[in-house]
N, C-alpha and C positions, 0 to 999 in steps of 0.2 A: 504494500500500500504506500502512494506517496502522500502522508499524509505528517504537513509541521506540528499541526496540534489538533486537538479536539476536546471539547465539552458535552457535560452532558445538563440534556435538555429535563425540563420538571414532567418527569411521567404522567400521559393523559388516561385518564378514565372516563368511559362514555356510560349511559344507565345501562347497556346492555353489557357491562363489563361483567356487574356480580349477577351470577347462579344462584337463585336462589335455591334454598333447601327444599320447598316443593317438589323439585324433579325428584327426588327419592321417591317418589311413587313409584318409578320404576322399579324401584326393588320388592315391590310387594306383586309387581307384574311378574321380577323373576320366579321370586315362589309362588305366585300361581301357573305359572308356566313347570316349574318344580313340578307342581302337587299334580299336573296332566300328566307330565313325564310320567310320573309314578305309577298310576291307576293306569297307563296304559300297555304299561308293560307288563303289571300284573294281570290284566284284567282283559286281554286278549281284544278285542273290536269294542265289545261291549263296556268296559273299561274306556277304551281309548274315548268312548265319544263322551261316557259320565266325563273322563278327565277335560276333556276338552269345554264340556260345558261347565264343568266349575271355573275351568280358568277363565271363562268369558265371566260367569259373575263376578269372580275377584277382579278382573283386569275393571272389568264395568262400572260394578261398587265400591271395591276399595280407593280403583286409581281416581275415577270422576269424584270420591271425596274425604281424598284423600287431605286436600289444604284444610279443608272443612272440619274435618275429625281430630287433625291435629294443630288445630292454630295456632293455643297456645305456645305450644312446642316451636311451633314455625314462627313465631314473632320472635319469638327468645334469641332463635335462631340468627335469625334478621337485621337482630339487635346487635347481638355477640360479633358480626360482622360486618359491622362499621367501624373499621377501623382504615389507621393511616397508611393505607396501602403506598400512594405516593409520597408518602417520607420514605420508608422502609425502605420502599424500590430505590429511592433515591441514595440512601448510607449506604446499601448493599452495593450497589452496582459503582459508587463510588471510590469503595474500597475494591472491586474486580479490577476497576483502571488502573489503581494507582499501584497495584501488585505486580499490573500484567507487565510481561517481558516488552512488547512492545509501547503500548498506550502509556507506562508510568511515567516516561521525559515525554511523554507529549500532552497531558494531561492539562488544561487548562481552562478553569471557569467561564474565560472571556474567550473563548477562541469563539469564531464566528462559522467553525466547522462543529457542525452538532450531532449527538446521539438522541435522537428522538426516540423514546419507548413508550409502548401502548399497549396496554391492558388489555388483552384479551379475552380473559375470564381469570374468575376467581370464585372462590366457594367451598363447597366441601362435595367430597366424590367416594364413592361407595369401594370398601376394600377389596379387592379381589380372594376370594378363596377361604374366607370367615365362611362359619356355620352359622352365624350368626350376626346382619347386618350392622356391619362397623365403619365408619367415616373418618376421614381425613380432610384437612384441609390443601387447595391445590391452587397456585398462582401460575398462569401463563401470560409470556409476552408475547411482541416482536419487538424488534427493532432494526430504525433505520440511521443512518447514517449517511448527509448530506452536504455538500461542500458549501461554501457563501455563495455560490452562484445558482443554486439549489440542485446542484449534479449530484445524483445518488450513489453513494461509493457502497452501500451496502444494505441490503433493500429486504426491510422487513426478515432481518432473524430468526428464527424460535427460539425461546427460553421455555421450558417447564419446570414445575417444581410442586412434587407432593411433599406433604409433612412426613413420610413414612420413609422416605428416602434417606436422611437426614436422622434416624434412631427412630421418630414416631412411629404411636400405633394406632391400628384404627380403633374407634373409640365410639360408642351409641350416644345416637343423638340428644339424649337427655341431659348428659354428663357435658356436652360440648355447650347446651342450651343455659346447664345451672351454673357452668363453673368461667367466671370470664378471666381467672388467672391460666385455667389449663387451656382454653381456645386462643388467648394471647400468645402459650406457648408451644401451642402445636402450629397459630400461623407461622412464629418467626422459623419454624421449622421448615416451610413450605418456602417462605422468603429464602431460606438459606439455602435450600434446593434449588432454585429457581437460579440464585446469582452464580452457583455454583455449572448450571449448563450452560449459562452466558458466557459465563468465563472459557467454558469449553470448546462453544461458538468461536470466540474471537480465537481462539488457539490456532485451531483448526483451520480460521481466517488467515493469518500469517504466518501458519508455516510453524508451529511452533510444536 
């Protein structure tokens, strides 16, 4: 890269950035998708169609009300995350530059060569392979990277980062809804994730 210096830009977040915790419906879709599996392997044709019709009530009833049955849970939820995603993003990824082999001498608050980064989503994301449905919280970016004449040196990145990556575990939703010291530190866990593929990104960018 010829690049003298670069800064980084104050991370944008749009409303479609946070995920809300509603979409966990899904997971009540997977076990009823489960409970068809089941009945239909034991229960030969006859089986297969009871399975198939419970799973359409569950997917029907549970998921259409789903927000509804659980609000309380889902505001808490909603609540717990609100937080200062663009600070975060901002110390994390500030300490990636200033590490990095490349970007550290080139690192500059005022350069007029920017890292722009954008929130992609955020929220919490169902663990893969629990018996028992457990969540994480999960920060994705991109980022880009654009000269003062607005020539794009590097065009929308990905960064991702779950909390689980980083030592967390997945954890039920109640526990993430009552406790806002453990959802504060299962996100900087996801944070940590996150700055940790960006760094890998740029690695991989120059050669390193």
């Amino acid at each position: 890269m010829s690049i003298q210096s670069v800064s980084l830009g104050t991370p944008a977040l749009t409303a479609a950035s946070y995920k809300s915790a509603d979409a966990v419906s899904l997971a009540t879709q997977r076990r009823a998708a489960s409970t068809a599996g089941g009945l239909g392997a034991t229960g030969g044709l006859i089986g297969a169609l009871v399975g198939t019709a419970v799973a359409s009530g569950m997917t029907g009833v549970e998921g259409s009300n789903f927000k509804s049955n659980h609000a309380a849970i889902l505001a808490k939820l909603d609540e717990q995350m609100k937080l200062p995603v663009s600070t975060d993003l901002s110390t994390a990824y500030t300490s990636v530059l200033k590490r990095d082999s490349f970007f550290s001498s080139r690192f500059n608050p005022a350069s007029p060569t920017r890292m722009e980064v954008e929130v992609i989503g955020y929220g919490l994301s169902r663990v893969e392979g629990e018996d028992e449905d457990m969540f994480t919280p999960f920060l994705n970016t991109a980022v880009t990277l654009k000269a003062p004449d607005g020539k794009v040196l590097m065009n929308r990145v990905p960064a991702f980062g779950v909390a689980t990556a980083q030592g967390g575990s997945g954890l039920p939703l109640h526990r993430l809804a009552q406790d806002k010291k453990l959802m504060r530190t299962e996100w900087e866990r996801a944070v940590r994730a996150n700055a940790v593929s960006f760094q890998s990104q740029l690695q991989q960018r120059h050669g390193q």
